[in-house]
N, C-alpha and C positions, 0 to 999 in steps of 0.2 A: 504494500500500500504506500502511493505519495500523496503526503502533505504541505502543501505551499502552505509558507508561514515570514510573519515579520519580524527581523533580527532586532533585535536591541539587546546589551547589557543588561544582566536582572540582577536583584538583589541578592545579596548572599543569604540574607537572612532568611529561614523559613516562616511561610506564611503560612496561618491556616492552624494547622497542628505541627508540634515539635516535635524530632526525633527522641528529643532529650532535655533535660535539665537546661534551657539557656541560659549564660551568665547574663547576670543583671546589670541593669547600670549602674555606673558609684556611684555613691551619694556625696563622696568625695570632693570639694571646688578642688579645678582643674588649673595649673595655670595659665596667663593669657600663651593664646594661642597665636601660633606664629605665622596669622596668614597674610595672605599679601594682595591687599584689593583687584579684583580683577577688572579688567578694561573692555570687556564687551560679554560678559556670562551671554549664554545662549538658553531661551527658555524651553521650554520642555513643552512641545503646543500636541494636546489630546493623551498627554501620559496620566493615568492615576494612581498609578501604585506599582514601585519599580523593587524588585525581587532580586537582581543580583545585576553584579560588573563585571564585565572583563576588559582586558586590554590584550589589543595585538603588537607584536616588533615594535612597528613601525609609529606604535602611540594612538593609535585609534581607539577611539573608546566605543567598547557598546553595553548597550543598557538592554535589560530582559527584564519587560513589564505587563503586566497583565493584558495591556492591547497588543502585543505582541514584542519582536527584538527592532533594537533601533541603534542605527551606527553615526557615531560622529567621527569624521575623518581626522581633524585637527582642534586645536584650541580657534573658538571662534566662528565654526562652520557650523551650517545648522544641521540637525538630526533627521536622518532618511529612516524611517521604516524600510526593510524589506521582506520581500514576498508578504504573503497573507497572513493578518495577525491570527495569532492565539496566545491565552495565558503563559508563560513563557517561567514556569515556576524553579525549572533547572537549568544551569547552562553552562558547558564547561565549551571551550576557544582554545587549542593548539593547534597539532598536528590534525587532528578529529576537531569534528563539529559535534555536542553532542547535546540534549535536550530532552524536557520533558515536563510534562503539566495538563493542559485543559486544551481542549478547542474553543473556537470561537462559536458565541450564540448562532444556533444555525446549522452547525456541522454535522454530520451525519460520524464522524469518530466516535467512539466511545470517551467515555469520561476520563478517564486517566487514560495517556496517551505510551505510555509506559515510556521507551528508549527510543529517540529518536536521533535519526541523522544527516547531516550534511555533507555533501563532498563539492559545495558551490558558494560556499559563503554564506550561505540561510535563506537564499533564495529559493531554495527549496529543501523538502525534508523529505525521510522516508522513513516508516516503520522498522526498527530492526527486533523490537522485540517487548514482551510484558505489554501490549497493547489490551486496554482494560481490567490490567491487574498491579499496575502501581505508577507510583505521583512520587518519583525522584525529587525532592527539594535542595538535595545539593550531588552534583556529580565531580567527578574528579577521573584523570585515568593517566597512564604511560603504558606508552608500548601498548600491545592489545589487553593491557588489562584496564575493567572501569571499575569502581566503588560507585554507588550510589546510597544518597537516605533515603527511604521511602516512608514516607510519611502516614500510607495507608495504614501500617503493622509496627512504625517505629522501630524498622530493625534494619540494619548495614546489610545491601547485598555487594556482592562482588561474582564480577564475570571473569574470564581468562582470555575471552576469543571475541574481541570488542563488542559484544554487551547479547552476542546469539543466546548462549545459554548464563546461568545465574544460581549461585549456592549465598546462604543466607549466614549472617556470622554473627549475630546479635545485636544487642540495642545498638543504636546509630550516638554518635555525638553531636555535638548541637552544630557544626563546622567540623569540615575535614579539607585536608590537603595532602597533596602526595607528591613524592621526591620524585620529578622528573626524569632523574637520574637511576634512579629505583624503585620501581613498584613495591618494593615489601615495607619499605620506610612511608608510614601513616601518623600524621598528625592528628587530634580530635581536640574539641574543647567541651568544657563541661562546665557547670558554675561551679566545682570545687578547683578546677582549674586546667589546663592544658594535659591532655594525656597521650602518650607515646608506641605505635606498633612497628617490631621489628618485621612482621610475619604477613605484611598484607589487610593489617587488621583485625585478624581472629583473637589475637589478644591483646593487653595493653597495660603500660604501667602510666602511676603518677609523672610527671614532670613540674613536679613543684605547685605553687599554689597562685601565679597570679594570675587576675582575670582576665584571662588573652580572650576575646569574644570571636575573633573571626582571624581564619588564615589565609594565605597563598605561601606557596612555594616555589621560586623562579629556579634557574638553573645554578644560581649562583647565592642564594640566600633564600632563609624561611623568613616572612613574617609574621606579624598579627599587630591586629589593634582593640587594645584594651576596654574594657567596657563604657572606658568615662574618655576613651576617646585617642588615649597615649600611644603612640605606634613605638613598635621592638620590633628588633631583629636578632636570630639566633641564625649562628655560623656550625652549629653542631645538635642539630635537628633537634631542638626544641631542650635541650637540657637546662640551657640559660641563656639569658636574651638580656640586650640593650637596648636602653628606651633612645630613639634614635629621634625625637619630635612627640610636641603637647598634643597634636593634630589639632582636630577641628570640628571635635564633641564627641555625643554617643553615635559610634558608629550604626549603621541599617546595612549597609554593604559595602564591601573590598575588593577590590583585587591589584596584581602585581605585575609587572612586567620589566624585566631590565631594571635599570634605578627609579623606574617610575611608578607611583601609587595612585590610588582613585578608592576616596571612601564616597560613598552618602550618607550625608548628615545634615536634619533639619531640613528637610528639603531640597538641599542643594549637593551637587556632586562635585568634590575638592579633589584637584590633582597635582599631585609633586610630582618634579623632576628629579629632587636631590635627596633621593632614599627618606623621603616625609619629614625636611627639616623646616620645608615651605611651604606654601600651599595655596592655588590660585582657582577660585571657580572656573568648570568649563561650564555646568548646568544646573537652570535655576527653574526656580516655580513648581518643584512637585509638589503636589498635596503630600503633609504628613501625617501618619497615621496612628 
């Protein structure tokens, strides 16, 4: 089965129902934040409620929102939908397209759209698999293997053979990220704090106790950003981290690319160039929720 559907960056955060415990936000004041006014933010025209981020190489940002995905090319340019929206509640951008969520009012799809994917940039999709039997709210994958949460059961699956077939490993964490470089290296966060799989996921230890809310993992560094907003970076998967920037509040969505960051907060989508010591709107005007 093909799905036309429209690209944007989604939130990282799950909507809806959680796999897990989310960390909360501090109640902690934060200090002033180190951002840097922006000179033309770009507003966000027919978005309501945006589910996760990504970024490409080359700094393209996209956004996956409930009316579908939406790509902005640069700082400054305005925001294309492509192909045909639909809820857009998973969304992982590398080598693989990959997605999952709802269709749009109308559709003759079933309600959870299970695993879906691109080999055109989200111009178009196709079924690959769990079509009407789960609602991935965060995906991740290297090499042909994917993680996903699904949000139906609350429990972590994992594929080997990019997302045909699917064995189940337990509860999900509230975020996950996976080493690029190694599929068995899995991050998760929890509200008692960051926690660590050597194995692909199937099991997992403590990584200490602070409240990392949300991750990505690039080739070259893990991050996270803290519940009240603080961005770290850990050089040795998640053991201990450097708070590397105040950001620019409670994060809603992350992601990573190179030395560049992109949270959502308060509405607006804040992007660094310099591993999140700065930070400049590319996208404003979302309703917040």
């Amino acid at each position: 089965m093909r799905l036309l559907v429209v690209l944007v960056t989604a939130s990282l955060l799950i909507a809806g129902c959680s796999t897990a415990d989310a960390p909360r936000p501090s109640t902690e004041a934060s200090s002033a934040s180190p951002r840097v006014e922006p000179v033309a933010p770009v507003p966000a025209p027919g978005i309501e409620h945006v589910h996760n981020l990504a970024l490409l190489p080359d700094s393209t940002l996209l956004v996956g929102t409930h009316e579908g995905l939406w790509r902005q090319d640069s700082a400054g340019a305005e925001l294309d939908r492509i192909g045909e929206p639909f809820d857009v509640m998973g969304f992982f951008a590398s080598s693989k397209w990959l997605a999952s969520g709802h269709p749009a009012p109308g559709s003759s799809s079933p309600p959870d759209l299970g695993l879906l994917r691109s080999n055109d940039e989200g111009r178009t999709w196709r079924s690959v698999s769990l079509g009407g039997t789960a609602d991935f709210h965060r995906l991740v994958g290297a090499g042909p293997v994917v993680l996903g949460a699904n949000s139906g059961d609350g429990l972590l699956w994992r594929s080997e053979d990019h997302g045909k077939t699917w064995q189940t490993l337990g509860p999900a964490p509230f975020d996950i990220a996976m080493d690029p470089n190694s599929a068995k290296r899995v991050i998760g966060t929890t509200s008692q704090g960051p926690i660590g799989s050597d194995d692909g996921g199937r099991s997992w230890q403590r990584l200490g106790d602070k409240k990392i809310a949300l991750v990505n993992w690039t080739q070259d560094r893990l991050y996270g950003v803290a519940t009240n907003g603080t961005i770290h970076g850990s050089d040795d998967a998640g053991m201990t981290w450097t708070e590397l920037g105040t950001g620019v509040g409670v994060p809603e969505a992350f992601a990573a690319q190179g030395d560049v960051l992109a949270v959502l907060s308060e509405g607006t989508v804040w992007v660094s160039e310099d591993r999140g010591e700065s930070f400049t709107a590319r996208v404003t005007g979302i309703p917040v929720h």
